[in-house]
VEXVEXNU-746744 format. One record per residue: x, y, z of N, C-alpha, C, O in turn. Coordinates in pm, whole numbers, padded with zeros to 5 digits, always signed. Each point is the difference from the previous one (the first is absolute). Last residue first. Layout:
! residues N
XYZXYZXYZXYZ
...
END
This chain:
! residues 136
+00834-04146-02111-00046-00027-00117-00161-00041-00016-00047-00026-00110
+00383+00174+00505-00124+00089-00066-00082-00030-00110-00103+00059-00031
+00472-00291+00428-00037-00038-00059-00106+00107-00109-00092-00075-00029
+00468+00098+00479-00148-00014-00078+00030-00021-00110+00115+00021-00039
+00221+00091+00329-00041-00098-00017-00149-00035-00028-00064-00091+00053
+00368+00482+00013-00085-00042+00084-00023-00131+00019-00014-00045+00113
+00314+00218-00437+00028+00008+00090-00071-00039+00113+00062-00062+00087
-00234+00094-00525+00106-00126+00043+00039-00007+00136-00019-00102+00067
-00239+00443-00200-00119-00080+00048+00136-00142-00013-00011-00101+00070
+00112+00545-00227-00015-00008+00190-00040-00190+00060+00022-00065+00102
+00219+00290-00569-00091-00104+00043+00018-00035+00139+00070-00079+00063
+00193+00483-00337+00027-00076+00112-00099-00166+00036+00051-00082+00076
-00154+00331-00493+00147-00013+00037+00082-00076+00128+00078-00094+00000
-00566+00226-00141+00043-00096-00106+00139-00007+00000+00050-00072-00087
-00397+00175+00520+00068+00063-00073+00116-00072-00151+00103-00059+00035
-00643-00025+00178+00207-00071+00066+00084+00110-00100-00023+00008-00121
-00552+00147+00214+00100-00080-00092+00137-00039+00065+00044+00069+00092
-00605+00053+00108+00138-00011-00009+00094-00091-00133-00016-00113-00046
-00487+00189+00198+00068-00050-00135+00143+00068+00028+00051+00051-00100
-00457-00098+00423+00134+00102-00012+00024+00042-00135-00010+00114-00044
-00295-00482+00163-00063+00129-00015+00158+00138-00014+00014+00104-00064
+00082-00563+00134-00044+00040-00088-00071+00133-00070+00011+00057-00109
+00403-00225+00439-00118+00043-00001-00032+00022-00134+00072+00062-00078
+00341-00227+00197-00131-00147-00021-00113+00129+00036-00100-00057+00043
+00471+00295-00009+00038-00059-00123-00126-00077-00040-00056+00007-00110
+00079+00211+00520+00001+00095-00137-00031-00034-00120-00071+00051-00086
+00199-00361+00489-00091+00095-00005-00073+00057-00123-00097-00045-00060
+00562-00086+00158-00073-00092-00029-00157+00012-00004-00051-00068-00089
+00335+00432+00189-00013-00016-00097-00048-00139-00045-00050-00002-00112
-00003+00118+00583-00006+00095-00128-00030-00019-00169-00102+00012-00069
+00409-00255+00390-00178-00086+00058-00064+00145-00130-00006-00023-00120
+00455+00078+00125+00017-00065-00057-00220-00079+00027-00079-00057-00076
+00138+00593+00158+00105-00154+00021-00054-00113-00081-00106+00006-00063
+00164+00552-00074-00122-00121+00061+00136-00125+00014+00110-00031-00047
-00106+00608-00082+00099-00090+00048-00144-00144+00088-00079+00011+00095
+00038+00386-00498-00025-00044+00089+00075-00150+00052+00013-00105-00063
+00041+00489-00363-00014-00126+00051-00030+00007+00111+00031+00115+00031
-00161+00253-00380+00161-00018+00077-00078-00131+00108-00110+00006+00056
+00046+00161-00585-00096-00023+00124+00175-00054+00096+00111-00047-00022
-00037+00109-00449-00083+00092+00041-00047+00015+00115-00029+00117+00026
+00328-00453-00166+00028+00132+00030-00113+00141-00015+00022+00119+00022
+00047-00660-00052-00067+00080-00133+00055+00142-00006+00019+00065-00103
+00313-00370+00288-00155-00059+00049-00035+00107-00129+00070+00035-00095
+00372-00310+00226-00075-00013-00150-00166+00026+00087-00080-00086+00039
+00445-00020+00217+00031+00150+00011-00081+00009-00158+00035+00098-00067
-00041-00445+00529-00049+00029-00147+00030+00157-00051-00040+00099+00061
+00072-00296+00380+00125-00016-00053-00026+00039-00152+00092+00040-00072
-00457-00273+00345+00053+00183+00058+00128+00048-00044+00031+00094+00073
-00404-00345-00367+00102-00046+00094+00097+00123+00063+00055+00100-00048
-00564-00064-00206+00149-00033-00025+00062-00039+00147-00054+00013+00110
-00452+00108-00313+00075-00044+00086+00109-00039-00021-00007-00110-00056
-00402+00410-00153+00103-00100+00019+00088+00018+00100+00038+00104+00054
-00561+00068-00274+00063+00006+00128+00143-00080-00043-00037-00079-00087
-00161+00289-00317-00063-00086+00093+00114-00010+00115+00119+00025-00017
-00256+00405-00319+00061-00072+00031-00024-00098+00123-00051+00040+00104
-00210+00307-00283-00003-00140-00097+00109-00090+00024+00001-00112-00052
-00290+00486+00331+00156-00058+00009-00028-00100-00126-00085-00089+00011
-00310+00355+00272+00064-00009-00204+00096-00020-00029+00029+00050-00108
-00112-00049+00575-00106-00114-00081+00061+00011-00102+00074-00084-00049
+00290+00232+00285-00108+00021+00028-00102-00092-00045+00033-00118+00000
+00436+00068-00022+00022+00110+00108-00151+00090+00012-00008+00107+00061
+00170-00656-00079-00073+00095-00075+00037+00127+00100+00018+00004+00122
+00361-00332-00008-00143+00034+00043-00037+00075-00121+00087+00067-00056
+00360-00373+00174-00095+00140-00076-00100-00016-00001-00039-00107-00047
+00377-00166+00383-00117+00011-00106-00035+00164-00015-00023+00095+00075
+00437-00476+00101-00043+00128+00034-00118+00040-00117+00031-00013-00118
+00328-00334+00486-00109+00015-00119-00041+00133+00003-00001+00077+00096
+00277-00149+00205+00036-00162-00077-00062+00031-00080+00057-00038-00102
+00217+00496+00203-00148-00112+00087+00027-00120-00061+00101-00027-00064
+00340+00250+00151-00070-00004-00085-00136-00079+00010-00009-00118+00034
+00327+00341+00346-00011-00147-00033-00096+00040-00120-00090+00074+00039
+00387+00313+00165-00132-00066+00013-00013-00113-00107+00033+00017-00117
+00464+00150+00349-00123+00013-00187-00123-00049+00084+00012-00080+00093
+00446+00355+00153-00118-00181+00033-00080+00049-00173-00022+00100-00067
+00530+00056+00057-00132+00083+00059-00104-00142+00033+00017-00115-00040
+00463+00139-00156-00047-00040+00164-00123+00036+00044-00036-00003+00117
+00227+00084-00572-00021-00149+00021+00024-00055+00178+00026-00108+00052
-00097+00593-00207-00135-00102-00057+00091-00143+00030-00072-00085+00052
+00264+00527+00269+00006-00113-00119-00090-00079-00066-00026-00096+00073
-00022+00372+00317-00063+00019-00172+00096-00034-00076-00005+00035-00118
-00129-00255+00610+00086+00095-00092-00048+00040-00096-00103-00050-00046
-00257+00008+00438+00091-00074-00110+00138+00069-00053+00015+00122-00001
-00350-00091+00502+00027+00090-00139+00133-00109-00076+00103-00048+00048
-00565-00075+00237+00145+00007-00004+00043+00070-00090-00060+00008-00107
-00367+00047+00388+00033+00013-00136+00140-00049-00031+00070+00101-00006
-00471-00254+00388+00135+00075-00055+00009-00040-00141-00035-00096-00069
-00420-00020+00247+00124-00040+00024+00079+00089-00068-00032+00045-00110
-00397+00082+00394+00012-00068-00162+00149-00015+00002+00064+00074+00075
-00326+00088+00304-00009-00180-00008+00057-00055-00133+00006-00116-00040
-00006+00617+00177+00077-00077+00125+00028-00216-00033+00080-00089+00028
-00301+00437-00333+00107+00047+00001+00091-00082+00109+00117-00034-00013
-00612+00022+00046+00004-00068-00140+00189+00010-00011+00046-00113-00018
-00231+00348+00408-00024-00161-00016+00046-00084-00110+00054-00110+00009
-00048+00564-00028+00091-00006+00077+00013-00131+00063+00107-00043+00044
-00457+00210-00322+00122+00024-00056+00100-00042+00077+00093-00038-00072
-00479+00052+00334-00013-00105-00121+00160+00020-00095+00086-00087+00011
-00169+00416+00317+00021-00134+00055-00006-00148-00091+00061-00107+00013
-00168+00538-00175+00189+00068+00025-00015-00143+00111+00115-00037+00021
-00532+00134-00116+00016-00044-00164+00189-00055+00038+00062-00093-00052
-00323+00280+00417-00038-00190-00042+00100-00004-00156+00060-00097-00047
-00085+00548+00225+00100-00089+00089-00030-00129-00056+00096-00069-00034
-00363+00312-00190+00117+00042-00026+00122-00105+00072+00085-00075-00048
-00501+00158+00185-00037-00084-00125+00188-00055-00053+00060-00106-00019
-00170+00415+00382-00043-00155+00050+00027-00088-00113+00037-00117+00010
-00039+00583-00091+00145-00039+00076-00014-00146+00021+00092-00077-00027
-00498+00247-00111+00074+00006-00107+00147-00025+00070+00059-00087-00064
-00389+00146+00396-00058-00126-00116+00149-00030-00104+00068-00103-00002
-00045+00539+00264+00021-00189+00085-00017-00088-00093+00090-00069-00045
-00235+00491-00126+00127-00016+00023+00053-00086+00075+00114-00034-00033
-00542+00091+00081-00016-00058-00186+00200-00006+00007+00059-00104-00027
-00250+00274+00411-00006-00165-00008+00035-00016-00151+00051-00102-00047
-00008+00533+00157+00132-00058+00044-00017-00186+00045+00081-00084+00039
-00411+00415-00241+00111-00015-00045+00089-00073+00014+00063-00060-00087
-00447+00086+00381-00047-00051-00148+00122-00017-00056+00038-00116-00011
-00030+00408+00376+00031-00196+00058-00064-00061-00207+00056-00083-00072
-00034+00551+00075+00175-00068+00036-00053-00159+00050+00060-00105-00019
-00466+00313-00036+00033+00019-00172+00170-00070+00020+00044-00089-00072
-00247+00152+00466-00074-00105-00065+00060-00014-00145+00025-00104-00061
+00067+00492+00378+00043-00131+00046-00059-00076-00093+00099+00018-00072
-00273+00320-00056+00165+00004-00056+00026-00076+00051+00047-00084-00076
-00432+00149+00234-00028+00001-00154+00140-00046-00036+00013-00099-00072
-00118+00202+00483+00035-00098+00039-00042-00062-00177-00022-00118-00030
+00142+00578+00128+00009-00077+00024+00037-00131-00003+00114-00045-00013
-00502+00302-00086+00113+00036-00127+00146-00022+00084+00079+00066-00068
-00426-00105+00343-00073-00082-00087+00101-00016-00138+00014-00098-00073
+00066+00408+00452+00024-00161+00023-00039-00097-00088+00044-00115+00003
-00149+00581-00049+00142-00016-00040+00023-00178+00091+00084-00081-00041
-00503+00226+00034+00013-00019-00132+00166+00020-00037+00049-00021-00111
-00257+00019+00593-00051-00114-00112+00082+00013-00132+00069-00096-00035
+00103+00337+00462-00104-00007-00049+00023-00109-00129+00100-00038-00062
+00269+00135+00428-00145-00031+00034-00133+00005-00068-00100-00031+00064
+00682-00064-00187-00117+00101+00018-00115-00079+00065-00023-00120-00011
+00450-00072+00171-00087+00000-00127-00080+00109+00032-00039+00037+00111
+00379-00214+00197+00016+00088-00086-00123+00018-00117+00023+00090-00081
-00089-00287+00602+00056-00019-00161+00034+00134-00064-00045+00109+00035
+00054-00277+00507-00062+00093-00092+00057-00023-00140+00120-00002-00025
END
């Protein structure tokens, strides 16, 4: 013998509320589901990425990041009147307005022989010795 009322319209109001909790509590699955994937990915990415060693802070024991080989100023839009250049990654003579981009040495050989570019060698460092080109 069930417990449920026997007439229609309280079973109907009901099996109204069962439906509205299974509705809820899928949309509340979905979103835990989502959730759990996001907390497995993080936890993939964290497991495969390599340790942090911790450095002294002494600066002349700290690791330095390797200075790029080359590095080009970019227009910082169309109406840039300034032209693209390329300096030597060691070049501390840049325009300073536009903040450099780190390119390799295939890159800046690149840059340089593109015409449509009109890239310039920077008039201090001369990328294009270093490379071994030729621009004249």
């Amino acid at each position: 013998m069930s417990d449920l009322p026997p007439d229609p319209p309280r079973l109907r109001a009901i099996l109204e509320h069962l439906e509205r909790q299974v509705a809820e509590t899928e949309t509340i699955g979905i979103y835990l589901r989502l959730q759990r994937d996001e907390v497995r990915k993080a936890l993939a990415r964290a497991t495969s990425a390599p340790t942090r060693v911790r450095t002294p802070q002494r600066p002349e024991l700290q690791q330095r990041t390797p200075p790029a080989e080359y590095l080009m100023e970019s227009k910082s839009g169309p109406d840039d009147p300034l032209p693209v250049v390329v300096h030597v990654g060691t070049c501390t003579i840049r325009q300073g307005r536009r903040t450099p981009s780190a390119i390799s040495a295939q890159q800046a050989r690149m840059v340089l022989t593109d015409t449509v570019m009109g890239a310039e060698p920077c008039p201090i460092c001369r990328p294009e010795n270093k490379l071994g080109i030729d621009l004249a």
